[in-house]
C-alpha positions as CSV (number, residue, x, y, z in Angstrom):
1,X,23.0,-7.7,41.6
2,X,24.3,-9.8,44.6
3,X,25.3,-13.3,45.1
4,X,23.3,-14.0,48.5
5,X,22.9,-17.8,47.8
6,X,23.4,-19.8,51.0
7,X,24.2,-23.7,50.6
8,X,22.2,-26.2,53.1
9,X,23.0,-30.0,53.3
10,X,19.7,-31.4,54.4
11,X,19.4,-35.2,54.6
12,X,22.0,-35.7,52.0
13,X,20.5,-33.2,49.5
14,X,21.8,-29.7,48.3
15,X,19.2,-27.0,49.0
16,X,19.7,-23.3,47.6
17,X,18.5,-20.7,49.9
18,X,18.4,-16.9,49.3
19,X,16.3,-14.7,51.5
20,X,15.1,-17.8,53.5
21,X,13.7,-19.0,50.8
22,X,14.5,-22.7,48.8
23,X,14.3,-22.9,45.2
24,X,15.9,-25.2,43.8
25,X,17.1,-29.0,44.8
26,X,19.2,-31.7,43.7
27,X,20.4,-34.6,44.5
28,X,23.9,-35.1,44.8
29,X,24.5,-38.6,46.7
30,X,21.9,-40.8,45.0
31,X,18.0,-41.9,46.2
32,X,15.8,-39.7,47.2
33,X,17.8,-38.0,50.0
34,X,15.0,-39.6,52.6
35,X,15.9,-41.7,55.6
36,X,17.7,-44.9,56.0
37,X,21.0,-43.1,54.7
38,X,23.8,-45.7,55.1
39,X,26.9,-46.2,53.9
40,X,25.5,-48.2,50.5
41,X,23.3,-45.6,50.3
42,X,26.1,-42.9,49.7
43,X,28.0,-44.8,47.5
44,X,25.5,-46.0,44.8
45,X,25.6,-45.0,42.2
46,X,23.4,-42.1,40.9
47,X,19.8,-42.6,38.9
48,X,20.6,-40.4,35.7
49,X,16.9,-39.5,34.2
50,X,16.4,-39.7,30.4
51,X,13.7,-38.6,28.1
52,X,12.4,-35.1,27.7
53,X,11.7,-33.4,31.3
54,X,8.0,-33.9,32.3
55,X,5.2,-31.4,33.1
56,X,6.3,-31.5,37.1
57,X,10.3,-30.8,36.4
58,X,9.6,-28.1,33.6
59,X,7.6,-26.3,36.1
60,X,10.0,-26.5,39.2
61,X,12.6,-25.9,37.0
62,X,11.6,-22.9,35.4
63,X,9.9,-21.9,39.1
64,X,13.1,-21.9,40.7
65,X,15.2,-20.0,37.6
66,X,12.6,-17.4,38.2
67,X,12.7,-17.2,42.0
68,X,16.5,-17.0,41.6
69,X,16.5,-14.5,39.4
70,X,13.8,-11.9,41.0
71,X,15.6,-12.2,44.2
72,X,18.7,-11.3,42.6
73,X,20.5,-14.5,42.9
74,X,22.8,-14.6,39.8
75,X,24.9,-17.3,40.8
76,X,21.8,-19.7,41.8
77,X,19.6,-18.8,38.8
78,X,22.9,-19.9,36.3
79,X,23.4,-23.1,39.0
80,X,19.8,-23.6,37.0
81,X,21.3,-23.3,33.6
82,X,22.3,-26.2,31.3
83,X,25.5,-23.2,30.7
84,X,26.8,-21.8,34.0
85,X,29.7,-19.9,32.8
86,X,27.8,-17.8,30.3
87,X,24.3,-17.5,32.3
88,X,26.5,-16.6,35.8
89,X,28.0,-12.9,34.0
90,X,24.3,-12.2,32.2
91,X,22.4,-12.6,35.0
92,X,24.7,-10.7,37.2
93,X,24.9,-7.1,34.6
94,X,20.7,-7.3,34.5
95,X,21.4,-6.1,38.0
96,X,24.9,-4.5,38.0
97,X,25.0,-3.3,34.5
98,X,21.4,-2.6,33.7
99,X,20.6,-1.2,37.4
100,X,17.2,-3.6,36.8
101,X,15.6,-4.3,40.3
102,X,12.3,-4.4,41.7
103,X,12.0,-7.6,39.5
104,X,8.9,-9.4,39.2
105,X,8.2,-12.7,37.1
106,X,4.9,-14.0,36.2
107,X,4.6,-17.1,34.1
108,X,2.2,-18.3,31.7
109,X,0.8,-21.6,30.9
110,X,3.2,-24.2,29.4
111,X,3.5,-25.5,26.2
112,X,5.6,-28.8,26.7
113,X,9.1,-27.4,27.8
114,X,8.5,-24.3,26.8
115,X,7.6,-21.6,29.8
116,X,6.7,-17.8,28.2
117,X,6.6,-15.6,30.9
118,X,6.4,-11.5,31.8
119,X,8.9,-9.6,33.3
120,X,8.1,-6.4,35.2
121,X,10.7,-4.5,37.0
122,X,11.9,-1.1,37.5
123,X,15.3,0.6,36.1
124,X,17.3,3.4,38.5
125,X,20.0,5.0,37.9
126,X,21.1,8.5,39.1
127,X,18.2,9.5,40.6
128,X,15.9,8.4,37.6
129,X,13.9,5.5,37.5
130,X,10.8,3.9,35.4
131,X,9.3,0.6,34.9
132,X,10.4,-2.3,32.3
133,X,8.4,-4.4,30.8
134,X,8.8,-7.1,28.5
135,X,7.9,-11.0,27.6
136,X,10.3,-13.8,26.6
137,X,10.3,-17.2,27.1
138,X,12.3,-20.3,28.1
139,X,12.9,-24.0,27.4
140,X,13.4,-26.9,30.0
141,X,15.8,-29.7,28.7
142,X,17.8,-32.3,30.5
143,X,21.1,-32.2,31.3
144,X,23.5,-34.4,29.2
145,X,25.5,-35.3,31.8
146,X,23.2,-35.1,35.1
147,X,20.0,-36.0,33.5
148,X,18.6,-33.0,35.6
149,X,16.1,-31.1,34.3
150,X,17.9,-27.7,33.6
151,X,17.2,-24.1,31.6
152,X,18.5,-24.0,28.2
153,X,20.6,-20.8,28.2
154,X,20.1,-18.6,25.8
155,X,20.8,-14.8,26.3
156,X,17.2,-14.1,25.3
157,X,15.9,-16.1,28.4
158,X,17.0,-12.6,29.7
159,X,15.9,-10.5,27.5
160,X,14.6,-11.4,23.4
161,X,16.4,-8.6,22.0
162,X,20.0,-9.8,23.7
163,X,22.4,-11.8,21.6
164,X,25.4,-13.6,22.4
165,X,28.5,-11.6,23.8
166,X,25.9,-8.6,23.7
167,X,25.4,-6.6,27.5
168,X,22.0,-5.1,29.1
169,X,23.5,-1.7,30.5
170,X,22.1,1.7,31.9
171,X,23.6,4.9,32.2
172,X,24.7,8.2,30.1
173,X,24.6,7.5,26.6
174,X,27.1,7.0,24.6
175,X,26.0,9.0,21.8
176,X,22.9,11.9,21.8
177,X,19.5,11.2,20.4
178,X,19.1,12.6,16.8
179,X,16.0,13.7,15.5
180,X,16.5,12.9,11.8
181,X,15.0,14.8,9.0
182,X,14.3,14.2,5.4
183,X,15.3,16.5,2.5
184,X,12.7,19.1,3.7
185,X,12.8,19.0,7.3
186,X,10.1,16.5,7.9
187,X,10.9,14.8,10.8
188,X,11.2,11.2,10.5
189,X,10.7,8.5,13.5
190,X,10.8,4.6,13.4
191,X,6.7,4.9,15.0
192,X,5.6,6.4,11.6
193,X,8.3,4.7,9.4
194,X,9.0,1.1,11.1
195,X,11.4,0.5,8.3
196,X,14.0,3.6,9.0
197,X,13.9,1.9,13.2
198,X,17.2,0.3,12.4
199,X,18.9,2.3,10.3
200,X,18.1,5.5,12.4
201,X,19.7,3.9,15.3
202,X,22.6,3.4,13.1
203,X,22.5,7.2,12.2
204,X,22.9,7.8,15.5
205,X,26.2,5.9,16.8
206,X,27.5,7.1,13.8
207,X,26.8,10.6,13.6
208,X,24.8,11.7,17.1
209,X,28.4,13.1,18.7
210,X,28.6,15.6,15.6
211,X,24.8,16.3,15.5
212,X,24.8,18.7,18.4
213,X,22.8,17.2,20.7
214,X,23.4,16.1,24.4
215,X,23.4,12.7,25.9
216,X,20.4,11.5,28.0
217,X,19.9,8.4,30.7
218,X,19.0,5.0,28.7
219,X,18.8,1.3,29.3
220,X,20.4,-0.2,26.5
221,X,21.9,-3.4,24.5
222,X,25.7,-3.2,23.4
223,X,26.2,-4.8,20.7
224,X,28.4,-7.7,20.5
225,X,30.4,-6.3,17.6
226,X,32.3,-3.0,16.9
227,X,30.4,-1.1,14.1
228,X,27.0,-2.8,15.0
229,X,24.3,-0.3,16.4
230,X,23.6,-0.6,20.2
231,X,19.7,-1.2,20.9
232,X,17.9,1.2,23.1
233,X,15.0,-0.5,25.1
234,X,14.4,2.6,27.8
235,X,14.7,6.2,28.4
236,X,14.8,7.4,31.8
237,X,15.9,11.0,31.5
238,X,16.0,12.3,27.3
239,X,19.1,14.6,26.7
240,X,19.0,17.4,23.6
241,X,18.9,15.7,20.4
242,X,20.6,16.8,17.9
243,X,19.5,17.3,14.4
244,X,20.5,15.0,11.3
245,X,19.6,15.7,7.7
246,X,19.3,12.9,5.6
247,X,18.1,12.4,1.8
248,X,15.3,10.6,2.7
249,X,11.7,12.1,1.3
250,X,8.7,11.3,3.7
251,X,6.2,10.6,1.3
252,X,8.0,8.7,-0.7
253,X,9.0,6.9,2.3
254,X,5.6,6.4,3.5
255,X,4.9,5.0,0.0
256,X,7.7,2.5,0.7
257,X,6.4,1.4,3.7
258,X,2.3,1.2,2.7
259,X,3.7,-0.8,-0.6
260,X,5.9,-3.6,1.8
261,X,2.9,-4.3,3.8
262,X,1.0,-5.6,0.9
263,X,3.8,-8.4,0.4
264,X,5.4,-10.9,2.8
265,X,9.3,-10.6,2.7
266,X,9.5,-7.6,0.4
267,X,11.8,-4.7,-0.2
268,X,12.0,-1.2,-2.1
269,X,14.5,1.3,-2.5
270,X,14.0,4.6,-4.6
271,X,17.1,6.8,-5.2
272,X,17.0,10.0,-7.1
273,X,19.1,9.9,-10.4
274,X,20.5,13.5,-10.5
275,X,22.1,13.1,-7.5
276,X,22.2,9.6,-6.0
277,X,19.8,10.7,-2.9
278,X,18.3,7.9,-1.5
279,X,14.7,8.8,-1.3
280,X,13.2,5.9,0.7
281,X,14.1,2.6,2.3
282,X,11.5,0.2,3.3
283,X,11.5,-3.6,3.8
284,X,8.8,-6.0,5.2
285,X,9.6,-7.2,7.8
286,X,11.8,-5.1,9.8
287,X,14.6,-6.4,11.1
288,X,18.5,-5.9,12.4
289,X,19.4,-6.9,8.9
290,X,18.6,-4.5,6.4
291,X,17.4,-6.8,3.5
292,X,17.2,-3.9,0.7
293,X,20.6,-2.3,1.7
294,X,22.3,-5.3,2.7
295,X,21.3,-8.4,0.8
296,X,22.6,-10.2,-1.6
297,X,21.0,-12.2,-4.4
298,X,20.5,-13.1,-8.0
299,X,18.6,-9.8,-10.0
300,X,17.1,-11.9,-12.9
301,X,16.4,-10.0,-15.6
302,X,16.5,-6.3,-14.4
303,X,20.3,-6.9,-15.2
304,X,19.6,-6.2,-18.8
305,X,20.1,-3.2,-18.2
306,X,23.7,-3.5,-17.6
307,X,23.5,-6.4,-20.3
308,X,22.2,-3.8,-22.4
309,X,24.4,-1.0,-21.9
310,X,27.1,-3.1,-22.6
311,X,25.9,-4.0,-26.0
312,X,25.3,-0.9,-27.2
313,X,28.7,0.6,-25.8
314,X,30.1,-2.1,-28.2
315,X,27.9,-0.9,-31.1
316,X,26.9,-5.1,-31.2
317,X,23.2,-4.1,-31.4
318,X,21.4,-0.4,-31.7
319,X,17.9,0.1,-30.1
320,X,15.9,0.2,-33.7
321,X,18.0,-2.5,-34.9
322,X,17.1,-6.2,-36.1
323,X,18.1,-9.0,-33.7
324,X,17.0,-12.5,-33.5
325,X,15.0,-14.2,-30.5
326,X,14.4,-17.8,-30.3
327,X,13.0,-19.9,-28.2
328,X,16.3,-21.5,-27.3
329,X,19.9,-20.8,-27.4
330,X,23.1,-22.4,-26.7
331,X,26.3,-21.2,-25.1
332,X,29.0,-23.2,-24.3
333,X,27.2,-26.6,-23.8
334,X,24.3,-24.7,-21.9
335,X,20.7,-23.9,-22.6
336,X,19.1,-21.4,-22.7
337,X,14.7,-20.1,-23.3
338,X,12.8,-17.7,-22.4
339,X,9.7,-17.9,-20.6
340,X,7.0,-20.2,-21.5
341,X,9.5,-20.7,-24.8
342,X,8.4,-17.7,-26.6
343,X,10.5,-16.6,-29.7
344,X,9.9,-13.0,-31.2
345,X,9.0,-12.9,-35.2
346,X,11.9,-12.1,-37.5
347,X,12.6,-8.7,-38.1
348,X,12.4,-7.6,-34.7
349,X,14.2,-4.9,-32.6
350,X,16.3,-5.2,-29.8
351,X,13.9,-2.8,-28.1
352,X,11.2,-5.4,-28.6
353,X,13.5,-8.1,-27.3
354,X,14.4,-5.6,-24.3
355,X,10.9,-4.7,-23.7
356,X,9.6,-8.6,-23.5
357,X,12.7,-9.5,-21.8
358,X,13.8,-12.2,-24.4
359,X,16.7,-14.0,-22.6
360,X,17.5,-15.5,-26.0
361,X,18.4,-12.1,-28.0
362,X,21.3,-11.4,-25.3
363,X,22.9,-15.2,-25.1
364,X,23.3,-14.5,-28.9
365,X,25.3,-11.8,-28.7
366,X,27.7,-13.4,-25.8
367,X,30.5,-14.8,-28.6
368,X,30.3,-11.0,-30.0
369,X,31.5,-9.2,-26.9
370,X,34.9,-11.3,-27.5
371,X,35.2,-10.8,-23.5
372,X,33.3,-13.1,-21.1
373,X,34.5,-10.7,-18.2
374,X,32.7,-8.3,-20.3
375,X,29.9,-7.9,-18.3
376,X,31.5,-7.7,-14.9
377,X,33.5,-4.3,-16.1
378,X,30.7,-2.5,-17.6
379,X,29.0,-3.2,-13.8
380,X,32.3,-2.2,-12.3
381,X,32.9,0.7,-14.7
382,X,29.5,2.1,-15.2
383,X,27.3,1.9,-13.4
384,X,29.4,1.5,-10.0
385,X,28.9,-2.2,-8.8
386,X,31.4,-3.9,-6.1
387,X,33.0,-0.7,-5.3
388,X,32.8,1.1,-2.0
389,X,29.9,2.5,-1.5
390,X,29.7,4.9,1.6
391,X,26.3,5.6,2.0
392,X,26.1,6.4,5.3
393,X,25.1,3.3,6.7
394,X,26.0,-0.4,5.7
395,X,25.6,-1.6,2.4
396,X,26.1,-4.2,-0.1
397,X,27.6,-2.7,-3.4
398,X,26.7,-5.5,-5.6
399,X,28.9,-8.3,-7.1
400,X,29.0,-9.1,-10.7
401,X,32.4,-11.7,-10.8
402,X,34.3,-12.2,-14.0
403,X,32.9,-15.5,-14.9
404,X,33.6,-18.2,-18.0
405,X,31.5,-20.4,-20.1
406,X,28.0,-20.9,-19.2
407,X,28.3,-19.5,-15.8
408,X,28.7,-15.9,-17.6
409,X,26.2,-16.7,-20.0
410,X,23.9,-16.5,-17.1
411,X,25.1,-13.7,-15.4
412,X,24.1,-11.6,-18.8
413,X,20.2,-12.4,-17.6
414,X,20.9,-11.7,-13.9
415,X,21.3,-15.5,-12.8
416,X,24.7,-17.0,-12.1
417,X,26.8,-15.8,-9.6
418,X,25.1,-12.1,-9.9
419,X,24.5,-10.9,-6.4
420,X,22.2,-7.7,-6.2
421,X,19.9,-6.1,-3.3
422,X,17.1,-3.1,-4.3
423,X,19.8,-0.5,-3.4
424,X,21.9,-2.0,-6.4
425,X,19.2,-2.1,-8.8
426,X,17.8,1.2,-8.2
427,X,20.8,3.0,-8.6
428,X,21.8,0.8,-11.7
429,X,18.3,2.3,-13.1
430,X,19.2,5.8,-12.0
431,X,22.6,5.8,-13.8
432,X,20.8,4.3,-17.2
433,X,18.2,7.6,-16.6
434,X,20.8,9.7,-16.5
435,X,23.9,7.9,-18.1
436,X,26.1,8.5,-14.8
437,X,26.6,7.0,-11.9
438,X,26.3,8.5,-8.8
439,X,27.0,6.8,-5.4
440,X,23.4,6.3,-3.3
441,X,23.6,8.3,0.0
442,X,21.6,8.7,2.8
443,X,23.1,11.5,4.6
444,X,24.9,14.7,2.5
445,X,28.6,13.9,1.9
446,X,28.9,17.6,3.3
447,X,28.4,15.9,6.7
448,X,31.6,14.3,7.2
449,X,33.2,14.9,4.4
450,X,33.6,10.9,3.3
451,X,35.0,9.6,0.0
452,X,32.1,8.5,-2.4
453,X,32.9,6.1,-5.1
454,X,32.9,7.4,-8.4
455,X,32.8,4.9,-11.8
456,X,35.2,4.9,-14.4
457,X,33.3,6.5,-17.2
458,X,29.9,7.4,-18.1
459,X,27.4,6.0,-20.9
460,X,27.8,8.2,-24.1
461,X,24.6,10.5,-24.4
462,X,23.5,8.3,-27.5
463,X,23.5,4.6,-25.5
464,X,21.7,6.7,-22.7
465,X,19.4,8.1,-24.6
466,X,18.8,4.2,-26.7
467,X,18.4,2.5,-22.9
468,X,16.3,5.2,-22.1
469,X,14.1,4.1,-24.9
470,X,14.0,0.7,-24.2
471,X,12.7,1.2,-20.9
472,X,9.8,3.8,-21.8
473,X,8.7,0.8,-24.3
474,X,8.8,-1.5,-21.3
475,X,6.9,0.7,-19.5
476,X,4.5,1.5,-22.5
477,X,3.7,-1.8,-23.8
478,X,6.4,-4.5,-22.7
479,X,6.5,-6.8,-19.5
480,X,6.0,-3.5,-17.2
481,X,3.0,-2.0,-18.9
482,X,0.3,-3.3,-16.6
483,X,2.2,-2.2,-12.8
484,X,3.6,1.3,-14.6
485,X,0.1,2.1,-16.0
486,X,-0.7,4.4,-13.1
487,X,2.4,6.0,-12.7
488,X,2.9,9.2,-14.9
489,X,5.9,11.5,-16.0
490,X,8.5,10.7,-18.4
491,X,8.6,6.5,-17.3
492,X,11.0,3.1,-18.2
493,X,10.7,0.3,-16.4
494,X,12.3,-3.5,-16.5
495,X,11.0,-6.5,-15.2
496,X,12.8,-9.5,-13.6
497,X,11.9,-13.0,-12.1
498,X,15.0,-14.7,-10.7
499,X,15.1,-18.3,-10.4
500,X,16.5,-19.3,-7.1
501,X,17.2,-23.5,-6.3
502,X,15.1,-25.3,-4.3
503,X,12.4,-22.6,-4.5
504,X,9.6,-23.5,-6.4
505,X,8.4,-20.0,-7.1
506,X,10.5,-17.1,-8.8
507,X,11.4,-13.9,-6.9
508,X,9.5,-11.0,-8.1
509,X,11.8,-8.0,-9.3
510,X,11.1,-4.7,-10.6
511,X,13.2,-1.5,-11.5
512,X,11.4,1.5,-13.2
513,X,11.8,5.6,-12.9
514,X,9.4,7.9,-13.3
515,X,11.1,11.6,-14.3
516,X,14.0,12.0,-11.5
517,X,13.1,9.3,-9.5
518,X,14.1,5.7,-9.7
519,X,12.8,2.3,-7.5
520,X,13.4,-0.9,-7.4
521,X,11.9,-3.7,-5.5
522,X,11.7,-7.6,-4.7
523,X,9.6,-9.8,-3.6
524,X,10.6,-13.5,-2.3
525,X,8.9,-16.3,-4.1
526,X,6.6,-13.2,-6.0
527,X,6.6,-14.9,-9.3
528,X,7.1,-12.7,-12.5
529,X,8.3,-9.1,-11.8
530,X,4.9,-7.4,-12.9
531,X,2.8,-9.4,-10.9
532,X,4.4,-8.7,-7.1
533,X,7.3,-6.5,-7.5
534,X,6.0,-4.1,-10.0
535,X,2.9,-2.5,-8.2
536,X,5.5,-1.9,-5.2
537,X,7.8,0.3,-7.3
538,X,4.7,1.7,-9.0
539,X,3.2,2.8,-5.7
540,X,6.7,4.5,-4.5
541,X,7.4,6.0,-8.0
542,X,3.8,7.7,-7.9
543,X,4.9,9.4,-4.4
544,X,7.8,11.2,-6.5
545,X,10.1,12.8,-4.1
């Protein structure tokens, strides 16, 4: 990239010229730069334009940004921007950096301010070259100060994919392409799982220098942030890539992604319970942001699981035993019912209350416990929540806060401050399968030799075996009969809706196993966890792995 732009005074108006061509003018001394010039003239003061830029300025506007740019005019294309300082060093690494040339920019129809527009172009660097191509779009605003009418910068006018403080480059890699594998050597590529696109990327700045591979010749975007996964948008020249085993299973994976598509904003997770293999990861829709690994919000009540655990660790309730369930109960000046009011007969079992999800049975049983950070240990020292997990790629571990009072009242049915993603929930399910916790990971441990987090203690073999129970009920004939009905083996499932403020509908949540293989899922605004969440986990859980 060069700075070639020339400055012309031309009857008292500032013309930018690059290559003999103008594009771009403005008006510096008042009127309309035209004849009759005088002294009162030059020193009146300056028309400053208000109002959203008409259909005219938007075109010129973005006409001469573009012209600028293609000609490789960094300096007068940023002159153009509403945010010179940051446009000037963008525009200038597309060609410097990036080694883009060839540039060619062809706009399409405007809506109001707003100009889309193609880019074609070509990238070279050492000898290599091939064509970009990509679309983006820009906005036309007026100038706060000038009342011009002026780009409104945004790193994606240069590219969609770049962020702030982020660079367009091209050159050797930093790190060799991998070509990642499940569990049995199935190769696995974001074309035929769109979900694994991001976290394969991450798989390879972390591990590609150790995977044996070589580098090859790629256009790229670094990241803003240290620890944040560049983003390659071209290969010119592919080096050796090196091999990476993960956990991963490809039909379950497959499952994963066939079940997301059926949902808007959904998410699924399965894990394997002997060994804390993360069997698939699959969210829809994709993004930078791993919702099912990274997110964070209230489980509803698949926590009775934990809740559960807890309350049979502390011999308060048994799995055949009696316990009551209103409609309503009180705790601490808050109330709490269950859904649509229900109340279970007297004489029933905790299992029943487990396996209908009474919300009622547990409150009940709050005074009992004699600890209201009870809960937020038994997360911590059982089943792994909050510490640090190192999966291989970022995660959220979970958050169960030692709460008072109502607030932990809440928390025992997965509202409150609990903060959960799929990856949490699944492996909360695999360590009630198996009465252990072992820490989800997506690449072998063997692999560099990290430090997985282990849990205090592990559930006796009698509370497993009672949890296990209450599951295989849920599954059999409780809230979870209808999405587990297909799936076969040895099966438990729980159900969750989670309340969220401001949001009319529930979320849809769902955790269930079927032999050695445990899912869980969410889907926003999904309603009760059978109805949206369930036949996601169902679908996955019927792929094994």
């Amino acid at each position: 990239m060069h700075s070639g732009a020339k400055v012309a005074v031309v009857g008292g108006v500032f013309v930018l010229v690059a290559g003999g061509i103008g594009y771009g003018a403005y008006g510096m001394l008042g009127g309309d730069g035209g004849g009759g010039g005088g002294i009162a003239a030059q020193n009146a003061t300056p028309e400053v334009r208000t109002g959203p830029p008409s259909a005219e300025e938007t075109a010129e506007t973005a006409k001469g940004f573009f012209d600028a740019w293609a000609a490789g005019d960094a300096a007068g294309a940023a002159l153009l921007t509403n945010n010179e300082a940051e446009a000037e060093p963008v525009l200038t690494s597309y060609g410097e950096a990036a080694h883009i040339g060839e540039v060619k920019i062809t706009p399409g129809p405007a809506v109001g301010t707003k100009v889309p527009y193609t880019v074609s172009a070509t990238v070279a660097f050492g000898g290599k070259s091939k064509p970009l191509t990509y679309a983006s779009e820009l906005t036309v605003v007026r100038g706060l100060t000038t009342g011009k009418a002026l780009v409104d910068w945004e790193p994606t006018v240069v590219h969609p994919k770049l962020t702030k403080g982020a660079t367009l480059r091209t050159g050797e890699s930093s790190t060799p392409q991998i070509e990642a594998v499940d569990h049995n050597g199935a190769v696995l590529t974001k074309e035929k799982y769109p979900s694994l696109g991001p976290i394969l990327e991450t798989l390879r700045q972390k591990y590609g220098a150790v995977s044996g591979g070589s580098p090859g010749i790629e256009t790229w975007i670094e990241a803003a942030e240290d620890g944040q996964p560049d983003t390659t948008l071209l290969t010119l020249a592919k080096g050796t890539p090196g091999k990476l085993q993960t956990t991963l299973d490809a039909g379950a994976q497959a499952a994963a992604e066939r079940a997301v598509k059926k949902y808007a904003q959904s998410s699924v997770v399965a894990v394997k319970p002997s060994t804390g293999a993360i069997r698939a990861v699959a969210n829809n829709p994709v993004t930078e942001f791993n919702v099912a690994l990274q997110g964070k919000q209230a489980p509803g009540s698949t926590l009775k699981i934990v809740t559960a655990a807890l309350l049979l660790e502390k011999g308060l309730v048994t799995a055949n035993g009696v316990t009551e369930c209103p409609k309503e109960a009180m705790y601490q000046g808050r109330s709490f019912h269950n859904l649509k009011h229900f109340a279970l007969p007297d004489g029933s079992t905790f299992t029943q209350s487990f396996a209908r999800s009474c919300n009622t049975a547990l409150i009940k049983l709050i005074d009992d416990t004699k600890d209201d950070a009870a809960l937020a240990k038994e997360a911590r020292d059982v089943f792994g929540i909050g510490l640090d997990w190192k999966t291989g790629v970022v995660t959220s571990d979970g958050s169960v806060p030692e709460e008072v009072g109502g607030e932990a009242a809440a928390q025992y049915i997965g509202q409150g401050t609990v903060q959960m993603n799929v990856l949490n929930m699944a492996s909360i399910t695999a360590t009630a399968r198996t009465g252990t916790f072992r820490q989800p990971v997506i690449v072998p441990q063997s692999l560099d030799d990290r430090q997985l987090a282990t849990a205090a203690r592990s559930l006796s073999p009698a509370v497993t075996q009672q949890l296990n129970t209450m599951m295989r009920a849920t599954a059999a004939w409780g809230t979870g009969a209808r999405s587990m009905a297909t799936v076969g083996g040895d099966k438990g499932a729980k159900t969750g809706s989670a309340e969220v403020d401001g949001q009319e509908t529930s979320n849809s949540w769902f955790t269930g196993f079927s032999n050695d293989l445990a899912a869980a899922a969410v889907v926003q605004t999904g309603g009760h966890g059978g109805d949206a969440a369930g036949p996601v986990v169902a679908e996955v859980l019927r792929a094994g792995g």
